[in-house]
N, C-alpha and C positions, 0 to 999 in steps of 0.2 A: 813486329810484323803481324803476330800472332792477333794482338787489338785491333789493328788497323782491317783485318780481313774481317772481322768477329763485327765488327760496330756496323758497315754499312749493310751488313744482313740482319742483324738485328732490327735496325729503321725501317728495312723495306718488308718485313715480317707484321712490324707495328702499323703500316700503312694500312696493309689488306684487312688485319685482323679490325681496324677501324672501321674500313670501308665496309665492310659485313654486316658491323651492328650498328649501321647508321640508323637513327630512329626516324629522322627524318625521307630517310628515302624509303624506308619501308614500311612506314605509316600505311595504314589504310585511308583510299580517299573515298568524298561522298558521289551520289551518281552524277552531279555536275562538274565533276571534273572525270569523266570517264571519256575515252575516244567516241565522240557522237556519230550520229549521221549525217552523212548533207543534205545539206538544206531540203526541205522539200515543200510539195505543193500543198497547202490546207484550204480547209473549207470556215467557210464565215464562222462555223461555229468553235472550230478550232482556237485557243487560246495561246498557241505557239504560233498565232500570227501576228502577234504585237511583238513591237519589234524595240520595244526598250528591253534595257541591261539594267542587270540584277547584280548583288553583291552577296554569296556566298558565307556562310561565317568564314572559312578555309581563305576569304580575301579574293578569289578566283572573281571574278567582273563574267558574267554570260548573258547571253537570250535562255528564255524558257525552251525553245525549240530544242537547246541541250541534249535535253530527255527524253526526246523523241524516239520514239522503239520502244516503251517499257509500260504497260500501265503503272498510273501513279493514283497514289491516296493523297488527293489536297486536301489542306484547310490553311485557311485563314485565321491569323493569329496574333497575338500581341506579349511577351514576355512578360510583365510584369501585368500582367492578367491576374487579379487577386480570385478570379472564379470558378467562370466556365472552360477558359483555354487550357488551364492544367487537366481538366476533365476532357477535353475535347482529344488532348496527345493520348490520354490512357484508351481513351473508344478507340483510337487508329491503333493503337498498342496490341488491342485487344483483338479488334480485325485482323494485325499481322500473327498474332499466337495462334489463332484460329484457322490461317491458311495451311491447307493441304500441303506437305513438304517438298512436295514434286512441283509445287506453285510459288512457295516463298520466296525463291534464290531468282523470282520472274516479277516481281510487284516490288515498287519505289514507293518510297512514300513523303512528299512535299510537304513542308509548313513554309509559307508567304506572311510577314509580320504586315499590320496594317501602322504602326510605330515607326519606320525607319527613323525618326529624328535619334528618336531612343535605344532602337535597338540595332546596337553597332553590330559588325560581324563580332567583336569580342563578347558584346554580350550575348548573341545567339550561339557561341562557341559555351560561352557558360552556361546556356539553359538546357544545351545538349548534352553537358554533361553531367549534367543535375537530374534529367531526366532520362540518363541512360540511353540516348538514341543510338542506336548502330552507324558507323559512321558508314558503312558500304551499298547500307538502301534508304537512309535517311538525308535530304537534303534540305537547308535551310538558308531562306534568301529575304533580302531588304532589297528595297527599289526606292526609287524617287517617289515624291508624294503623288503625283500625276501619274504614273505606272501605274501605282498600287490604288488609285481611281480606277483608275482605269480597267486593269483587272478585276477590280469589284465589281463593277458596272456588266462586263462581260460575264463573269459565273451568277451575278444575281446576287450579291452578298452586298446588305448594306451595313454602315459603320457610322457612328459617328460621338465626338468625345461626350461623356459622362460626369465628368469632374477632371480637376486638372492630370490627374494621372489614370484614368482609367477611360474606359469607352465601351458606349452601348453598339452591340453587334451582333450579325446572325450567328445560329448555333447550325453549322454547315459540315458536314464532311461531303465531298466529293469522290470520286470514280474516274478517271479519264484513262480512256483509250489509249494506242500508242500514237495516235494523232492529234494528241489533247484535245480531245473531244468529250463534254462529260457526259456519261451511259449511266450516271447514277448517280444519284442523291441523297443523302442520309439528313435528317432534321430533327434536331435536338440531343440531347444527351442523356447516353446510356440507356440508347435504344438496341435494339438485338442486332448483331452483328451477321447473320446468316446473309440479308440479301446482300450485303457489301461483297463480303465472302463469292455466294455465286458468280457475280458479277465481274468478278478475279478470274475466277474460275474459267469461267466463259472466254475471258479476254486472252486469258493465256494456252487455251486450245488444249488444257491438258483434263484427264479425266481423275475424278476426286476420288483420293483414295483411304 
């Protein structure tokens, strides 16, 4: 009798101690999978007015609209970039180290692949962590090849392939508002980070300390 009373406490001990350190549910997610806002109204220049869906490394399917409420640092990108896009993550890197601490836990930061044939969510899950991106302000998305026209054509970013695995493209970073809207543009690489910086600043109403 002693056993019998002993063993189903034992199981229901093992359950909870499981459910605690599920890694899974207590993973951190990126800001595309955070409770958004609804829907709302934009202006022409808003880029959360297009209305294709995006694929997540995390596998999550969204609209850009997602991220509406936060400014974000975009760029445009391609994983297997032998050049400038590894350059291009460290300048946003750099921007993020740079924010005021009172502003960083308020600014996202977007990479858009112009690749999707090639860059699955598995492999934008492996460039994220190759590249150490934070999973709680770092988000990274594939779209259909028409999207990601599309979104090109709207920020002003042009693309186009180089040889068979690589592509001539703009060296962009972007700023957008919490209505994706972009307030800022940064051009070329390993240019000084202050006005991005301000522009943070600005957007998130907090004063630099």
């Amino acid at each position: 009798m002693k056993t019998l009373l002993v063993f189903p406490f034992f199981i229901a001990c093992s359950i909870d101690v499981f459910a605690v350190i599920d890694p899974i549910a207590s993973a951190p997610k990126p800001p595309c999978c955070r409770e958004g806002l609804p829907p709302g109204k934009y202006s022409d220049k808003s880029l959360y007015r297009l209305d294709a869906t995006w694929t997540s490394d995390v596998g999550r399917e969204v609209k850009l609209e997602v991220l509406r409420g936060r400014p974000q640092v975009l760029v445009m990108f391609f994983t297997h970039c032998e050049h400038s896009c590894p350059l291009m993550v460290a300048d946003m890197k750099a921007i993020d180290k740079a924010l005021p601490r009172n502003v960083r836990g308020k600014v996202d930061f977007l990479l858009v692949s112009i690749d999707p044939e090639r860059d699955t969510p598995e492999v934008l899950r492996a460039f994220r962590a190759k590249h150490e991106l934070p999973t709680e302000r770092w988000t990274l998305l594939r779209g259909s090849t028409e999207a990601t026209r599309e979104l090109a054509a709207m920020a002003g970013f042009n693309y186009q392939p180089g040889s068979p695995t690589q592509y001539a493209h703009s060296l962009l970073i972007w700023v957008l508002n919490e209505s994706g809207e972009i307030v800022f543009q940064q051009v070329g690489i390993g240019r000084p980070k202050e006005d991005a910086v301000a522009a943070l600043v600005r957007l998130t109403g907090a004063k630099r300390k």
